[in-house]
Residue frames relative to the residue before (quaternion, step in Angstrom):
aa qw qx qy qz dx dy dz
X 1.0000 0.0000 0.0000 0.0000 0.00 0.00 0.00
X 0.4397 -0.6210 0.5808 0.2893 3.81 -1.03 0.92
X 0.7372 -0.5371 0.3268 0.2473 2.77 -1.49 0.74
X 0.7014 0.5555 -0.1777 0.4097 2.98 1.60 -1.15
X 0.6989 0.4440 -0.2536 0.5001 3.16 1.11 -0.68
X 0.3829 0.5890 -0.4666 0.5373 3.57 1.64 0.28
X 0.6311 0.3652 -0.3600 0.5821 3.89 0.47 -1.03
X 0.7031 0.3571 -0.4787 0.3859 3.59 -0.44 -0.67
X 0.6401 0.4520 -0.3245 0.5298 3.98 0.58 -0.16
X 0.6255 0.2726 -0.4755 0.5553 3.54 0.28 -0.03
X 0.6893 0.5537 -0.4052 0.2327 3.39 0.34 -0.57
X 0.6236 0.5755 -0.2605 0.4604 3.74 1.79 -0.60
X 0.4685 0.6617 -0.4249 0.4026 3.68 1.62 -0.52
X 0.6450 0.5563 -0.3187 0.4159 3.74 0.61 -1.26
X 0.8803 0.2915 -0.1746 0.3311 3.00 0.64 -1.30
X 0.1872 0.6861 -0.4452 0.5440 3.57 1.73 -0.12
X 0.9230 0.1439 -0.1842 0.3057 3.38 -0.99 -1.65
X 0.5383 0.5149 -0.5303 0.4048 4.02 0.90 0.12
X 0.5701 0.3543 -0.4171 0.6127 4.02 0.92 -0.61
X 0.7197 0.2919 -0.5055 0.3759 3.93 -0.22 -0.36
X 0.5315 0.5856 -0.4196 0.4456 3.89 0.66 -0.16
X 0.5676 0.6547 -0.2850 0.4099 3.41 1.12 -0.99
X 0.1879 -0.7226 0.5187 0.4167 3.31 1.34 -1.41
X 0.1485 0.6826 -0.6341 0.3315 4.08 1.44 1.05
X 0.2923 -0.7843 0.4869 0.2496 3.45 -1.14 0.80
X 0.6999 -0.5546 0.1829 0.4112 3.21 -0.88 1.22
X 0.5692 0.6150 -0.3620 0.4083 3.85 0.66 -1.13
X 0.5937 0.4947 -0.3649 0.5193 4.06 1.02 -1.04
X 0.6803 0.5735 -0.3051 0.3394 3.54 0.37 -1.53
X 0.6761 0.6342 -0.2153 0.3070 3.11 0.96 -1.75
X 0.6805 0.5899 -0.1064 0.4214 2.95 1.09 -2.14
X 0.6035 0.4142 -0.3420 0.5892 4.14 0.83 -1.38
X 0.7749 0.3368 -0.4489 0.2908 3.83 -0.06 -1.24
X 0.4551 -0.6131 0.4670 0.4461 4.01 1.15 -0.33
X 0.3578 0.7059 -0.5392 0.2880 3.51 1.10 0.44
X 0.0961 0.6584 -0.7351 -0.1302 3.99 -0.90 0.28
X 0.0470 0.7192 -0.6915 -0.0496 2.59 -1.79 0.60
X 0.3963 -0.7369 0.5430 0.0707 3.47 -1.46 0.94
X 0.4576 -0.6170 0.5838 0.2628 3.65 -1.21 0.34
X 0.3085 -0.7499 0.4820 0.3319 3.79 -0.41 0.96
X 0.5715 -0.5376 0.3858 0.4852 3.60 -1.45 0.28
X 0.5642 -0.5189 0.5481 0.3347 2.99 -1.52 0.57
């Protein structure tokens, strides 16, 4: 991982956990930060 894209990741943690503190549901959070995520195969 580049360095940069290391700083852009620390930078989503902060803001992630003040909407997940909020009780914002994770899918909203996900969706604004452009984060996708998948379920691995079983």
């Amino acid at each position: 991982m580049t360095a940069e894209r290391q700083q852009f990741r620390e930078g989503l943690r902060p803001r992630a956990a003040k909407r997940f503190a909020r009780g914002e549901a994770s899918s909203l959070w996900l969706d604004d930060l452009h984060i996708t995520w998948t379920l691995p195969a079983a």
